[in-house]
SEZA-965741 format. One record per residue (C-alpha): residue number from 0; residue in three letters; x, y, z. Coordinates in steps of 0.2 Angstrom, whole numbers. Layout:
% residues N
NUM:ALA:X:Y:Z
...
***
This chain:
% residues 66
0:UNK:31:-433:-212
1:UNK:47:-425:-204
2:UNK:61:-433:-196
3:UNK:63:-432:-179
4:UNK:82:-426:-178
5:UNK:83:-422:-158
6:UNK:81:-437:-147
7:UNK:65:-431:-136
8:UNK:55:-417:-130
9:UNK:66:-404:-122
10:UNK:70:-405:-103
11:UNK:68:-391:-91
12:UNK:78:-394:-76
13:UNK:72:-386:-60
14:UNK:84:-373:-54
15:UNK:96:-377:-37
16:UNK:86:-372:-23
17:UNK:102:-367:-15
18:UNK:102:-352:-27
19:UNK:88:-347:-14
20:UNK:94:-351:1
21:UNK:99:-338:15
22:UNK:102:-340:33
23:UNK:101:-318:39
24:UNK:114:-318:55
25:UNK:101:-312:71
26:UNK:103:-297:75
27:UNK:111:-291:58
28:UNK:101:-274:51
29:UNK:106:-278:35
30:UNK:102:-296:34
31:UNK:84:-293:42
32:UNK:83:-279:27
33:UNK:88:-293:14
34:UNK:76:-306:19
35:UNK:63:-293:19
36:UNK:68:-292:1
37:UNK:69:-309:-1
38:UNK:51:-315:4
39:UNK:43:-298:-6
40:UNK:52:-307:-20
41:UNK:44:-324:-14
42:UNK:30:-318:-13
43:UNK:27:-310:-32
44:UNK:37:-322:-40
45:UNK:53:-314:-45
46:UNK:66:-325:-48
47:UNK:81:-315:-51
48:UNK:76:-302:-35
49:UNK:75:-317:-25
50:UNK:90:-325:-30
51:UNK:100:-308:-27
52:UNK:95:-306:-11
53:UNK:98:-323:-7
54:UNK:117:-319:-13
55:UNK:119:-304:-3
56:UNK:112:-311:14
57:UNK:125:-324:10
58:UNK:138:-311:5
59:UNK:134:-300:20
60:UNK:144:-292:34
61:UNK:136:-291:46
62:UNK:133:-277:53
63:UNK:128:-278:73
64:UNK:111:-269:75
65:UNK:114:-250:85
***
């Protein structure tokens, strides 16, 4: 039998949900086209589409709808 040299099973920590997080400004084209992106991501399980969307909405402008 083999040593065990690692003290237990590995540990897989959830990922920050804030990573997630966006609040799209009303009115803002191009937040209301990021959180279309963001839940077509949510919807198909894409972590890193969703999680650049989320970054942009929170990066944006935003730009006042014509």
């Amino acid at each position: 039998m083999r040593q065990r040299t690692y003290p237990g099973p590995p540990v897989d920590p959830p990922l920050d949900g804030w990573l997630y997080e966006a609040r799209p400004k009303p009115g803002c084209t191009r937040c209301a086209e990021l959180k279309a992106q963001l839940d077509r991501a949510t919807r198909r399980g894409e972590a890193n589409a969703r999680f650049e969307a989320a970054r942009s909405i929170r990066q944006c402008a935003h730009e006042a709808a014509e």
